[in-house]
N, CA, C and O atoms as a printed pandas DataFrame, in Angstrom:
     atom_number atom_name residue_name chain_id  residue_number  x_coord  y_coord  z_coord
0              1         N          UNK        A               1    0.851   -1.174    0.000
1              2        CA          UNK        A               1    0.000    0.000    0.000
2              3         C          UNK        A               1    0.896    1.237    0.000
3              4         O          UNK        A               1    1.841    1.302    0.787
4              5         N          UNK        A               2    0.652    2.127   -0.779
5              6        CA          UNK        A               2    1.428    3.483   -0.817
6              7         C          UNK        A               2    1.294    4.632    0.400
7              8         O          UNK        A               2    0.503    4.438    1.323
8              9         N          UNK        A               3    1.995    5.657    0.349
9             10        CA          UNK        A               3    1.770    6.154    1.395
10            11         C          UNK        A               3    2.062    7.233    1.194
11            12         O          UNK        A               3    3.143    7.328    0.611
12            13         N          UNK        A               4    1.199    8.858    1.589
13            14        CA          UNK        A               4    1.142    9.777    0.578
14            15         C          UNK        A               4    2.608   10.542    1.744
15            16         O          UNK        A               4    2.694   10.427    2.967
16            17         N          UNK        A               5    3.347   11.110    1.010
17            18        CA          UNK        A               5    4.241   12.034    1.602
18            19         C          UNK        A               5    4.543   13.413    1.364
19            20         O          UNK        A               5    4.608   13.703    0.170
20            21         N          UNK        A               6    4.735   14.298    2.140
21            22        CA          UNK        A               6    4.643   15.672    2.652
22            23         C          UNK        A               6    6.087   15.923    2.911
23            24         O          UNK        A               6    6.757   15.167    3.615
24            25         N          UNK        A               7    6.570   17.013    2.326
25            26        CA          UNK        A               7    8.004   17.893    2.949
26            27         C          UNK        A               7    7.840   19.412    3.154
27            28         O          UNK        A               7    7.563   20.187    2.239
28            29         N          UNK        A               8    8.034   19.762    4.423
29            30        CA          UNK        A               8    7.807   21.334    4.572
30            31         C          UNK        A               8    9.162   21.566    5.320
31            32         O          UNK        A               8    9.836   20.943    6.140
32            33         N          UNK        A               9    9.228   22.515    4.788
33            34        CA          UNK        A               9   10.274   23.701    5.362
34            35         C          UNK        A               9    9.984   24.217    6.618
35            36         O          UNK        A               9    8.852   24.522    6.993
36            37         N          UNK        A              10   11.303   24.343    7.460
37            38        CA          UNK        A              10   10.665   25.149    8.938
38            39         C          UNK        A              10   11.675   26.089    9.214
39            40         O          UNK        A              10   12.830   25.744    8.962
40            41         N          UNK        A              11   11.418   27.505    9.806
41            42        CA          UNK        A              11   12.304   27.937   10.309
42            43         C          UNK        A              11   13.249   27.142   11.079
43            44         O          UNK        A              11   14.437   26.852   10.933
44            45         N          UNK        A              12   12.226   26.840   12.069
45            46        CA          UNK        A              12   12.930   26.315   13.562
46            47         C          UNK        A              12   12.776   24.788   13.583
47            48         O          UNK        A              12   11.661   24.349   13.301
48            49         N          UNK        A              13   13.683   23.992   13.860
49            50        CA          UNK        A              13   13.610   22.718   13.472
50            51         C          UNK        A              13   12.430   21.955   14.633
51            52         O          UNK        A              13   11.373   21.329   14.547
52            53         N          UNK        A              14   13.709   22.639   16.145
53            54        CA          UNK        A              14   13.091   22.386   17.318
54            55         C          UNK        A              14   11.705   22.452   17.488
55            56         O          UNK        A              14   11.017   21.449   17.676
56            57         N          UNK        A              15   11.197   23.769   17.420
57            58        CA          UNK        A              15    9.558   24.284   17.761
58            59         C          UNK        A              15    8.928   23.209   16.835
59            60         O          UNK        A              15    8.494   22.143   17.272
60            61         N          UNK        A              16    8.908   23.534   15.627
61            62        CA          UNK        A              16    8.325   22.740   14.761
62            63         C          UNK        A              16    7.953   21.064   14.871
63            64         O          UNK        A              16    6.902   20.479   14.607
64            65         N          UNK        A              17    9.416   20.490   15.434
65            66        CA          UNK        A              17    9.192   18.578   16.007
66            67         C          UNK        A              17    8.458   18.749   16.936
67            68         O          UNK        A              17    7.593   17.875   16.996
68            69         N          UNK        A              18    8.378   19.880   18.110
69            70        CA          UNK        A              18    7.360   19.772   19.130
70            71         C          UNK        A              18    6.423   19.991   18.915
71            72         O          UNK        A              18    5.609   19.417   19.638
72            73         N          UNK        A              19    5.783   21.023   17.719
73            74        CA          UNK        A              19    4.296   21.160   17.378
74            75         C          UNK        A              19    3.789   19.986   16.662
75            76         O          UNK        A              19    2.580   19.755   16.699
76            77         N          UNK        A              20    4.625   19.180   15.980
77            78        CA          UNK        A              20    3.910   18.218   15.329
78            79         C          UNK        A              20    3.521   16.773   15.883
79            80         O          UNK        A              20    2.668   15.911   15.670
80            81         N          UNK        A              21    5.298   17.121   17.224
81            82        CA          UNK        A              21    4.803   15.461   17.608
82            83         C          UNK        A              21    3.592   16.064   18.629
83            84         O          UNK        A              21    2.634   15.482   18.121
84            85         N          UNK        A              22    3.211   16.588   19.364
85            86        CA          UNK        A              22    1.745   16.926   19.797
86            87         C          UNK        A              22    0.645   17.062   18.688
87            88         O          UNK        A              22   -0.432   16.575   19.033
88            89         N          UNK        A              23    0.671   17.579   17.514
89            90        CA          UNK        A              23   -0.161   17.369   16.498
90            91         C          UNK        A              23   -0.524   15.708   16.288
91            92         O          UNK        A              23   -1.701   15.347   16.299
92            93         N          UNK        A              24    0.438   14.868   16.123
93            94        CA          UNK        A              24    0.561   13.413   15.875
94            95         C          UNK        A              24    0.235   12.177   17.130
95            96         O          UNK        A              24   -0.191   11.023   17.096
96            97         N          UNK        A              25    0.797   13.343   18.481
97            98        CA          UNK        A              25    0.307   11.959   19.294
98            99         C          UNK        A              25    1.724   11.122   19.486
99           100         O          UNK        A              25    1.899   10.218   20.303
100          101         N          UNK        A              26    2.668   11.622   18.566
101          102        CA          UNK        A              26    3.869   10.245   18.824
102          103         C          UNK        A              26    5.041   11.487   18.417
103          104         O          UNK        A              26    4.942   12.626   17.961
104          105         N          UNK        A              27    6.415   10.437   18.930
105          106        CA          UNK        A              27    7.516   11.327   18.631
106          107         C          UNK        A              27    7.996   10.960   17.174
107          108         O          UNK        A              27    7.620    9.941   16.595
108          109         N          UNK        A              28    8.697   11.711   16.738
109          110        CA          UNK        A              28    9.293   11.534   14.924
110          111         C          UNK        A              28    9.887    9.864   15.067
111          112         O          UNK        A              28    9.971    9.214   16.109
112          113         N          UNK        A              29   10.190    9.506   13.921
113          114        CA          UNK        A              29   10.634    7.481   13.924
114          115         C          UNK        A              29   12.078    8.423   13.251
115          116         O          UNK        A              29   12.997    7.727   13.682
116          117         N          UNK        A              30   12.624    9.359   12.612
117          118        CA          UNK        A              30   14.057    9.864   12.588
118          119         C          UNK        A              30   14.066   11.049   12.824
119          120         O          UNK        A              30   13.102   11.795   12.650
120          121         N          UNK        A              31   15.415   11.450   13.350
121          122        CA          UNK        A              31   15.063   13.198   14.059
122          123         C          UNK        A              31   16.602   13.333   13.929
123          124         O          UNK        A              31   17.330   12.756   14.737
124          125         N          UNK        A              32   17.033   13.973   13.072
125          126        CA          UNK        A              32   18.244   14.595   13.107
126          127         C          UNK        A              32   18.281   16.041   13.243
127          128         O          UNK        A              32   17.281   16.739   13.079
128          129         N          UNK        A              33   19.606   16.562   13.588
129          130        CA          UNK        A              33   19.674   18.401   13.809
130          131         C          UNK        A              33   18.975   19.190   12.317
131          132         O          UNK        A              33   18.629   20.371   12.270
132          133         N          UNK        A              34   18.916   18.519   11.546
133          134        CA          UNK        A              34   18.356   19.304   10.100
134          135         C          UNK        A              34   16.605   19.078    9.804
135          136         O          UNK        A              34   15.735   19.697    9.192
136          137         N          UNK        A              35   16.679   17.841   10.609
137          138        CA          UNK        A              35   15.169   17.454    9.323
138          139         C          UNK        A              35   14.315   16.312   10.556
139          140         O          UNK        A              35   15.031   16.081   11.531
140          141         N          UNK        A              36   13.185   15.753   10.581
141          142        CA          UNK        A              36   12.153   15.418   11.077
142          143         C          UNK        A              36   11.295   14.332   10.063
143          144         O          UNK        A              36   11.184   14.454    8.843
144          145         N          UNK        A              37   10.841   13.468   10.731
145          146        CA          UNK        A              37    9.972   12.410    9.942
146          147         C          UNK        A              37    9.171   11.772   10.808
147          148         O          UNK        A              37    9.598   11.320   11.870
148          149         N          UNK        A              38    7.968   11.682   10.438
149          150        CA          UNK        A              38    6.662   10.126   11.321
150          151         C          UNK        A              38    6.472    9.891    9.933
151          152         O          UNK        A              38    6.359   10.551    8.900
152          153         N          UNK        A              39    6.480    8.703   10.296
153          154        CA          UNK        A              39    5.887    7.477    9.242
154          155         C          UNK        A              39    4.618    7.244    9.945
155          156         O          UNK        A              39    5.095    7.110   11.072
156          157         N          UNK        A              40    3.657    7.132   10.071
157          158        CA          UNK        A              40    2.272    7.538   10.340
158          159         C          UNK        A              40    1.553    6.769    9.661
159          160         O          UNK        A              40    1.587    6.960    8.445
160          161         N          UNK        A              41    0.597    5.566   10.222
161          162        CA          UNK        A              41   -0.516    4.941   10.173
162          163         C          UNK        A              41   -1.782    5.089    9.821
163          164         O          UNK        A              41   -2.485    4.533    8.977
164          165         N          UNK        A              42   -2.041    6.275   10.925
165          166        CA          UNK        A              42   -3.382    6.521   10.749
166          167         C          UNK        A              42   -3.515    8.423   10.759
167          168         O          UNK        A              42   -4.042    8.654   11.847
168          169         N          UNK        A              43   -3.344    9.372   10.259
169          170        CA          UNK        A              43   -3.478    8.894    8.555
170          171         C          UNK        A              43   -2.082    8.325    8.120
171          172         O          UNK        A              43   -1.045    8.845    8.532
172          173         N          UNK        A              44   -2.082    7.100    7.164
173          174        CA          UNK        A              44   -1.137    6.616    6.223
174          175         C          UNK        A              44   -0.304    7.558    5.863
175          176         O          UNK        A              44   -0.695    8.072    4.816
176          177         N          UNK        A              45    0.743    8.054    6.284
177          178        CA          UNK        A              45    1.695    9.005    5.517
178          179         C          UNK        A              45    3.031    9.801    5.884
179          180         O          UNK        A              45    3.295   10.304    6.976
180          181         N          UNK        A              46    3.582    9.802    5.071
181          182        CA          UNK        A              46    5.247    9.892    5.518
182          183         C          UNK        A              46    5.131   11.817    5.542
183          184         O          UNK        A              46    5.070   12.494    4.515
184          185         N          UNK        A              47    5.126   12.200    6.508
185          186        CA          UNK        A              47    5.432   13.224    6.883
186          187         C          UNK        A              47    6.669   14.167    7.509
187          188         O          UNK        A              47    6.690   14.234    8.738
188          189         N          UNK        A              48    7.667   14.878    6.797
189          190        CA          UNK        A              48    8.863   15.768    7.349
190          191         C          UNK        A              48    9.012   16.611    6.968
191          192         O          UNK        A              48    8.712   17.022    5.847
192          193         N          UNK        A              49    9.786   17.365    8.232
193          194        CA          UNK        A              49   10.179   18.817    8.105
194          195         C          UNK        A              49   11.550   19.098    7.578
195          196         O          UNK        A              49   12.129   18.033    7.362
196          197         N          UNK        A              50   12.201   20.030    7.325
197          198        CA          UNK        A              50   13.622   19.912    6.699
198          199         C          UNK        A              50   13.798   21.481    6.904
199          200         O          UNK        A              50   13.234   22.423    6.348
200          201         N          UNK        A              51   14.655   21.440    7.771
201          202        CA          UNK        A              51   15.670   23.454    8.406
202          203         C          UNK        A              51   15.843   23.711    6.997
203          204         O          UNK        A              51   16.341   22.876    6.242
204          205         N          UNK        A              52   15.542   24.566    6.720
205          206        CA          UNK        A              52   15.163   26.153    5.393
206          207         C          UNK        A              52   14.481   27.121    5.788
207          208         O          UNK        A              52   13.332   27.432    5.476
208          209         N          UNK        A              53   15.346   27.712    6.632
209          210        CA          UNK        A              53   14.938   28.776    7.103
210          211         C          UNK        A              53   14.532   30.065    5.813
211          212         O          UNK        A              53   13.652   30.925    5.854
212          213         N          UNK        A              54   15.339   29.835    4.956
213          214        CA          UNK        A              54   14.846   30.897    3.816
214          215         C          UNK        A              54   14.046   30.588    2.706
215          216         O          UNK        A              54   13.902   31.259    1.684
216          217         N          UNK        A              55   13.298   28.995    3.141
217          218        CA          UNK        A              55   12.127   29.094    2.307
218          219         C          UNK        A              55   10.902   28.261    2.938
219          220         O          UNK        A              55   10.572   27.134    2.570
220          221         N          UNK        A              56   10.343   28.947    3.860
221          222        CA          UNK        A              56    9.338   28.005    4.591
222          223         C          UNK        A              56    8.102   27.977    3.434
223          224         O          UNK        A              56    7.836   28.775    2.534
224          225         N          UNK        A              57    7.263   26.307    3.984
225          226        CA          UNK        A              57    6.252   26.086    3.407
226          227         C          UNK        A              57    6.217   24.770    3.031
227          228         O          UNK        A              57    7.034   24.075    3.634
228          229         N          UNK        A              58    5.435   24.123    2.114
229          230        CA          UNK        A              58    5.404   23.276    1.539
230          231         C          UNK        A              58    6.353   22.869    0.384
231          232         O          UNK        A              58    6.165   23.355   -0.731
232          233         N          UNK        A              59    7.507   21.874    0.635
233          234        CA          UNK        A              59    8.472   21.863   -0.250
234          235         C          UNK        A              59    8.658   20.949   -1.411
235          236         O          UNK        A              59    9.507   20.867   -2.299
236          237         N          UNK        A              60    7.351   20.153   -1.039
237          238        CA          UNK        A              60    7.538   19.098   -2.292
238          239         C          UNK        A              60    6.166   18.118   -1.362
239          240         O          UNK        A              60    5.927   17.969   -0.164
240          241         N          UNK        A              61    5.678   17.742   -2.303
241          242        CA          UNK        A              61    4.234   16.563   -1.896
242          243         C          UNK        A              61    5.048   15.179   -2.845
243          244         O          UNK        A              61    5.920   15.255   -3.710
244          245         N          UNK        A              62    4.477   14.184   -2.369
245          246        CA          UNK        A              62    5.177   12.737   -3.150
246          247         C          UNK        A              62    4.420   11.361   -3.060
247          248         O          UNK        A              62    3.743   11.261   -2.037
248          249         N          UNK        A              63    4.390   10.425   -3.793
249          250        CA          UNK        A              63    3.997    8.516   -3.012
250          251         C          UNK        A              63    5.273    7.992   -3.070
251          252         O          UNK        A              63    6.102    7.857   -3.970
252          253         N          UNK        A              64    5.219    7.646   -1.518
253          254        CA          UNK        A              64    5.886    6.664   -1.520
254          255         C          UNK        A              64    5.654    5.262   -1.615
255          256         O          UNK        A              64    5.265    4.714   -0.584
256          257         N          UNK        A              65    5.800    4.611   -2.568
257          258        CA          UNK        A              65    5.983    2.983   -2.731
258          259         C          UNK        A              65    6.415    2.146   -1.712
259          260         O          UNK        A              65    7.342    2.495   -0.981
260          261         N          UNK        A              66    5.678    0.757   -1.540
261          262        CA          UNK        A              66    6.591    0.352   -0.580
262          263         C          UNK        A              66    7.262   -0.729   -1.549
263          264         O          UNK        A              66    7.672   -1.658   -0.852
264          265         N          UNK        A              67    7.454   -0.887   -2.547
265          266        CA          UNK        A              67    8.051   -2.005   -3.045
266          267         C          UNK        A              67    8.861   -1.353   -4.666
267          268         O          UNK        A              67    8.798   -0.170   -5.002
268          269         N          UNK        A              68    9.500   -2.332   -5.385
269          270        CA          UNK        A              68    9.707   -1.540   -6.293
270          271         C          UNK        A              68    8.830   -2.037   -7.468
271          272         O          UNK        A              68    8.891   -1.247   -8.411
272          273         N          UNK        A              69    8.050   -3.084   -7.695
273          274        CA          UNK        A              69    6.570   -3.118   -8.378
274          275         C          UNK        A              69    5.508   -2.207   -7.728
275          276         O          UNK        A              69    4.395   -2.355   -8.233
276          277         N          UNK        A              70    5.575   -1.334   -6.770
277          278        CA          UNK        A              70    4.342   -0.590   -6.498
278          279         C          UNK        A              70    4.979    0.739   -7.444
279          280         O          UNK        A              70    4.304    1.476   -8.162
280          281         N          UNK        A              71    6.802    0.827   -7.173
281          282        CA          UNK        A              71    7.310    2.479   -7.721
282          283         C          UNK        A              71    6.777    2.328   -9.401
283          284         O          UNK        A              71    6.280    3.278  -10.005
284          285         N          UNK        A              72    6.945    1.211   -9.899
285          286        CA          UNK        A              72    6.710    1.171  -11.263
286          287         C          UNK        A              72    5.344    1.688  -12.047
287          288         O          UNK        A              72    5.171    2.383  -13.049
288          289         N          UNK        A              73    4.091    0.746  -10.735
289          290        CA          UNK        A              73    2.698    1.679  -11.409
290          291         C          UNK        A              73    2.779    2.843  -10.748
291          292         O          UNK        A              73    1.717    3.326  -11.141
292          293         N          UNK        A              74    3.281    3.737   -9.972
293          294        CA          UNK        A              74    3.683    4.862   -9.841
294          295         C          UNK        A              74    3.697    5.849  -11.160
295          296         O          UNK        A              74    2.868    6.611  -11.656
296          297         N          UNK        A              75    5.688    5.277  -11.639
297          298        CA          UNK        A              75    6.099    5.705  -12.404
298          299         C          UNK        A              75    5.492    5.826  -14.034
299          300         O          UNK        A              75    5.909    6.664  -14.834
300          301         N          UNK        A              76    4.338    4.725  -14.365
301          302        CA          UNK        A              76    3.312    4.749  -15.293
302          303         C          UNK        A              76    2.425    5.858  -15.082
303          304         O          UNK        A              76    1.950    6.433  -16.062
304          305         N          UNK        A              77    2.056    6.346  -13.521
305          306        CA          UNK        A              77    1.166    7.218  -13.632
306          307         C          UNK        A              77    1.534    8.866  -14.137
307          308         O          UNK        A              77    0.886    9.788  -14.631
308          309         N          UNK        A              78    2.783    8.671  -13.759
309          310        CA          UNK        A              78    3.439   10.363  -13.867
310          311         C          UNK        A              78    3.570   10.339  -15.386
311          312         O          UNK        A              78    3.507   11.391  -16.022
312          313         N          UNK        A              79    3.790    8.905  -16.109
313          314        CA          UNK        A              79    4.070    9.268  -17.585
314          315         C          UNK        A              79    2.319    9.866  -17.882
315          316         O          UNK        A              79    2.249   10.696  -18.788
316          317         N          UNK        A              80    1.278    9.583  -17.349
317          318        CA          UNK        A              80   -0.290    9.615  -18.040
318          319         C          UNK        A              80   -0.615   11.318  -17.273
319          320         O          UNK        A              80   -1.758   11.775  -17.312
320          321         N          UNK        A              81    0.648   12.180  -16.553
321          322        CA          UNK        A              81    0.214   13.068  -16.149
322          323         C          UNK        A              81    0.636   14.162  -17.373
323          324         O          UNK        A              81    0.122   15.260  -17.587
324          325         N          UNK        A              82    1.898   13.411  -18.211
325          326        CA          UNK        A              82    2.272   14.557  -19.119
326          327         C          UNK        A              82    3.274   15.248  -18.946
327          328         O          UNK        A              82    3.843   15.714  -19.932
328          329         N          UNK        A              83    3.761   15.500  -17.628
329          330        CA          UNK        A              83    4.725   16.741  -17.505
330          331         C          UNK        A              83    6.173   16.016  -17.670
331          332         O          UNK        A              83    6.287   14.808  -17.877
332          333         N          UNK        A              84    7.062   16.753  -17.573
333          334        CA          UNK        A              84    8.122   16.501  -17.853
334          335         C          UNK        A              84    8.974   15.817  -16.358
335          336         O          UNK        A              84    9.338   16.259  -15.269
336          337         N          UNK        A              85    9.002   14.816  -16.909
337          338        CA          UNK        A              85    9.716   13.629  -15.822
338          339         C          UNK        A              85   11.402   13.854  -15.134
339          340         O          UNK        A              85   12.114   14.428  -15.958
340          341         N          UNK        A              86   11.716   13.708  -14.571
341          342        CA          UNK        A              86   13.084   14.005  -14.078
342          343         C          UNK        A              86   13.462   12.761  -13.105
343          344         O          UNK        A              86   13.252   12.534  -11.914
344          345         N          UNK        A              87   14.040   12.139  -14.034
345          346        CA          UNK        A              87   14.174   10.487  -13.634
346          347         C          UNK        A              87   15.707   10.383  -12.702
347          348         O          UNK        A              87   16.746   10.129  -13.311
348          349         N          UNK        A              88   15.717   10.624  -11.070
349          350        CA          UNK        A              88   16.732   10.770  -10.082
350          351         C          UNK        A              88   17.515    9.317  -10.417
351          352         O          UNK        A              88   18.557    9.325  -11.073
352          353         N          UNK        A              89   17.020    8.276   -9.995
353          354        CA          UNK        A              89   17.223    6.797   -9.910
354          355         C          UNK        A              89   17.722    6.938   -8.718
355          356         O          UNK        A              89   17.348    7.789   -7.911
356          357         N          UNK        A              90   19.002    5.726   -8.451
357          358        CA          UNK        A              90   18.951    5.363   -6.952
358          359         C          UNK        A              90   19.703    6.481   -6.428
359          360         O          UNK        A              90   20.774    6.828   -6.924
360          361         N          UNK        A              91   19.226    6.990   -5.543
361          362        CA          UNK        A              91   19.852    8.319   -4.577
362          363         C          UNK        A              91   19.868    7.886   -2.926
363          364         O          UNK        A              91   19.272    7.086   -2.205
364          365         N          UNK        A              92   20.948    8.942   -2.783
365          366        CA          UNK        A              92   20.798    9.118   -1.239
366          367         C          UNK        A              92   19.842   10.462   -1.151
367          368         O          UNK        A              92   19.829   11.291   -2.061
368          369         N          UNK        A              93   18.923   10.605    0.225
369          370        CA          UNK        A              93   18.149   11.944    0.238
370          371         C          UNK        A              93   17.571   11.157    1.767
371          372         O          UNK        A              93   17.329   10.065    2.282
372          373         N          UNK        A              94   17.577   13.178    2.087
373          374        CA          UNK        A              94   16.784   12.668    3.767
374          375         C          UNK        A              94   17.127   11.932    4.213
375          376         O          UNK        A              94   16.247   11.389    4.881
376          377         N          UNK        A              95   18.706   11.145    4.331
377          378        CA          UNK        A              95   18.986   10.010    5.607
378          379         C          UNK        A              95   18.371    8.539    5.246
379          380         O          UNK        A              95   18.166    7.595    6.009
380          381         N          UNK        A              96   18.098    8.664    3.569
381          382        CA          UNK        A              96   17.996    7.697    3.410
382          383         C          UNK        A              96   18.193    6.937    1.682
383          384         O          UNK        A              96   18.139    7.528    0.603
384          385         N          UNK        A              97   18.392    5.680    1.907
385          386        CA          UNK        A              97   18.714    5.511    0.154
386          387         C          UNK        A              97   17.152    5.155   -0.445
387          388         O          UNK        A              97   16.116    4.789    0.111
388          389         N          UNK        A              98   17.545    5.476   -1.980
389          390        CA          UNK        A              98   16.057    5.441   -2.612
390          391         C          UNK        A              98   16.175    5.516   -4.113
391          392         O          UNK        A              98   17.262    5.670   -4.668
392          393         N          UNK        A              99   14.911    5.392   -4.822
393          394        CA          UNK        A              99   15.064    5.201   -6.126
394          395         C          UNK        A              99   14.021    6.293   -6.312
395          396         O          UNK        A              99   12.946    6.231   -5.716
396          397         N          UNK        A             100   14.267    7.091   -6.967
397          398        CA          UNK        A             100   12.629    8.390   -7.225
398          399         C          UNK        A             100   13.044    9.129   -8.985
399          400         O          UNK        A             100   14.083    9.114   -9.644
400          401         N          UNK        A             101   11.992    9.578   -9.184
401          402        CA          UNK        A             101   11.690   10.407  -10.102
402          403         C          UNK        A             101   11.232   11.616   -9.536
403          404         O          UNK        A             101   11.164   11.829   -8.326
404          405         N          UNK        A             102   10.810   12.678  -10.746
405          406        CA          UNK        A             102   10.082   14.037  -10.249
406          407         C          UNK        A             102    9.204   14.577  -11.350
407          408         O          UNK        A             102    9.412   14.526  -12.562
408          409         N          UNK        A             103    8.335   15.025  -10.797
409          410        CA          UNK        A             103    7.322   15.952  -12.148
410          411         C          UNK        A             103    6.947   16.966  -11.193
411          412         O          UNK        A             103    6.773   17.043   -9.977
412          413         N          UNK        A             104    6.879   17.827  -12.357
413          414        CA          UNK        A             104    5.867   18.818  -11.672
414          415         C          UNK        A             104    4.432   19.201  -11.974
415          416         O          UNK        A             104    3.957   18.796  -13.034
416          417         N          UNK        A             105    3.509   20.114  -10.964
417          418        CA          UNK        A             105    1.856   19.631  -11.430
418          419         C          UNK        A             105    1.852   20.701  -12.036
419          420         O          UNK        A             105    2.921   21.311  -12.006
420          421         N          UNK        A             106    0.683   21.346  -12.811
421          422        CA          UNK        A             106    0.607   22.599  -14.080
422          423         C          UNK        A             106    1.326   23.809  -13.051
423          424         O          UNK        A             106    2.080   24.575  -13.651
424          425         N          UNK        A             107    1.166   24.041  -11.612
425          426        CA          UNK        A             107    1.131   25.136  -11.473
426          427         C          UNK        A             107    2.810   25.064  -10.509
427          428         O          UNK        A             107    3.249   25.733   -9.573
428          429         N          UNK        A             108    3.194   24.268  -11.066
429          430        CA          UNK        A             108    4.883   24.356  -10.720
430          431         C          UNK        A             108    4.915   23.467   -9.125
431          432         O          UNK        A             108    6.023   23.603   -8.606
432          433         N          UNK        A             109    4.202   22.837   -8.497
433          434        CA          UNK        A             109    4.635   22.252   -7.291
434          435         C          UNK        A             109    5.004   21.002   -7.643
435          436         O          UNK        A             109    4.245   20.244   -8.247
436          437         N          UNK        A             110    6.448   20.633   -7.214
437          438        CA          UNK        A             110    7.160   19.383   -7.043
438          439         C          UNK        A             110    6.431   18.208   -6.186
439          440         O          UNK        A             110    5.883   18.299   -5.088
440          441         N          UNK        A             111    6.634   16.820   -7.222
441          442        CA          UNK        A             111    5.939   15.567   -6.684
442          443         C          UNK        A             111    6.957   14.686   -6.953
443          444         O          UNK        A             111    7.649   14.572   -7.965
444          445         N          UNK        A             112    6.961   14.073   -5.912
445          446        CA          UNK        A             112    8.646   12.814   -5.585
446          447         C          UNK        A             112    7.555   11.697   -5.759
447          448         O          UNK        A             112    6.458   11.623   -5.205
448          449         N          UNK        A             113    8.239   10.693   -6.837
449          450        CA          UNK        A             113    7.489    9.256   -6.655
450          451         C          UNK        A             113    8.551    8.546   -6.502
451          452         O          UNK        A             113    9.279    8.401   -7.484
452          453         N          UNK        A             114    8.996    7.772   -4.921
453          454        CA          UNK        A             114    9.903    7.083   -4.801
454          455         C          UNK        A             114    9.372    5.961   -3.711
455          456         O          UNK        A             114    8.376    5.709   -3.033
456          457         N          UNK        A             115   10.871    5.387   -4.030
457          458        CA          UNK        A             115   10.709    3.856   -2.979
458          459         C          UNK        A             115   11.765    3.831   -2.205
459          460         O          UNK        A             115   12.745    3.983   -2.935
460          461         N          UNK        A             116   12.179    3.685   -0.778
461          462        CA          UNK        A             116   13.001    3.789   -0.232
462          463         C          UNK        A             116   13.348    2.339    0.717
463          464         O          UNK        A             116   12.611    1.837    1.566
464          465         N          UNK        A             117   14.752    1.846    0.259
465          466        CA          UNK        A             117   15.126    0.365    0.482
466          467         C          UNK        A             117   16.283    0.348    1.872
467          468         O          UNK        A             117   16.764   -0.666    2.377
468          469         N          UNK        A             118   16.459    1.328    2.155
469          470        CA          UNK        A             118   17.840    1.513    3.075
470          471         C          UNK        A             118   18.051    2.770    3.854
471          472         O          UNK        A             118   17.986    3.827    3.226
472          473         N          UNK        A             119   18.272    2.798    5.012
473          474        CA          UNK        A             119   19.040    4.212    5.912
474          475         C          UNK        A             119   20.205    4.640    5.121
475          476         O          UNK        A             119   20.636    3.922    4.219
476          477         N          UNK        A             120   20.844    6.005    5.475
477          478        CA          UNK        A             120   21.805    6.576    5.092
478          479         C          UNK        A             120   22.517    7.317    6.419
479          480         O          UNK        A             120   22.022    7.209    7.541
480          481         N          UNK        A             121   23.334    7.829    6.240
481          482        CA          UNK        A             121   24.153    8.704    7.507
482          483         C          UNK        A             121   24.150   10.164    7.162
483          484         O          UNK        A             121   24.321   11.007    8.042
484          485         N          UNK        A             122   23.951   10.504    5.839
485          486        CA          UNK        A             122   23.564   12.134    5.678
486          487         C          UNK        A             122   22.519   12.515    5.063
487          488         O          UNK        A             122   21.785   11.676    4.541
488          489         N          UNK        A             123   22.255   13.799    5.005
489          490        CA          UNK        A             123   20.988   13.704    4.589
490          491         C          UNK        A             123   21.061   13.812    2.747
491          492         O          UNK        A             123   20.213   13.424    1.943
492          493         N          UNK        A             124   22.118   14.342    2.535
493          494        CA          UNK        A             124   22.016   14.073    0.555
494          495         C          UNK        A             124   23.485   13.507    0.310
495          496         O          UNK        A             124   24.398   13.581    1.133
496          497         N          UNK        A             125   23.565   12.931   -0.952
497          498        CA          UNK        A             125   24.458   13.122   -1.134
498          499         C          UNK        A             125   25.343   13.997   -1.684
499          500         O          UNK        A             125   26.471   13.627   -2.010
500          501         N          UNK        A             126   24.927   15.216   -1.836
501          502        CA          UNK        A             126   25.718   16.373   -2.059
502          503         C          UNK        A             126   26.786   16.535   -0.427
503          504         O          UNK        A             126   27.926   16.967   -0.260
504          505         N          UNK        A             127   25.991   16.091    0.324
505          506        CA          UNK        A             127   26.677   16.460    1.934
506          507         C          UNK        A             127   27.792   15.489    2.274
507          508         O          UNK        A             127   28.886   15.759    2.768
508          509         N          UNK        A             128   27.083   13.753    1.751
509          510        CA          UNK        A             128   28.481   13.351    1.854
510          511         C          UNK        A             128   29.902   13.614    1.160
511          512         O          UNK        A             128   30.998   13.494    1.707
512          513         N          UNK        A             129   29.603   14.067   -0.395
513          514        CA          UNK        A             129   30.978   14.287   -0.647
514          515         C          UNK        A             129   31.204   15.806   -0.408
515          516         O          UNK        A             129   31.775   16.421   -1.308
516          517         N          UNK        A             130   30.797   16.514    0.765
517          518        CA          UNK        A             130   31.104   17.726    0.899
518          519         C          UNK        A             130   32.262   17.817    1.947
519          520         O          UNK        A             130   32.737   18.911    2.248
């Protein structure tokens, strides 16, 4: 079963994990000094925050797959949306490894369709070879 996912920007990393894990009821399942995540049941959905202080908001909406036959009818659907595809493949991102694509919807907001098979130790890999 897929699971719809959310990335917002926060000023404050801190305030923000405390408003949500009281929003949620539970504490984040990863919490590093940069970024925030619940993997969340009920509602179904991978929810995190990520320190950008100079661009708060909604930073990207996504499905996550749990398999890599679920990423595939995914990846069929973004071809039936039209827009122009931006095919990542296997990446590190958010502390974790993964396989994703990207489109965007008519009015320019970013949608991640990925599957994620493994932890990581940074959060991109731009950071590890930094």
């Amino acid at each position: 079963m897929k699971r719809f996912h959310v990335n917002v920007s926060v000023k404050n990393l801190q305030e923000s994990t405390a408003f949500y894990t009281a929003l949620f009821g539970t504490a984040p399942t990863v919490l590093k000094p940069d970024y925030a995540k619940w993997m969340l049941e009920d509602p179904r959905v991978n929810f995190a925050i990520s320190l950008h202080p100079e661009l708060v908001g909604i930073e990207h909406l996504g499905i996550q797959a749990e398999n890599a036959e679920e990423l595939m009818e995914v990846y069929a659907r973004l071809k039936q949306a039209k827009g122009t595809i931006r095919e990542e493949g296997k990446c590190t991102c958010c502390y974790a490894k993964s396989e994703k694509s990207w489109i965007a919807d008519p009015q320019g907001l970013e949608w991640e369709a990925f599957y994620t098979f493994g932890e990581a130790t940074v959060y991109g890999e731009d950071t590890a070879t930094a």
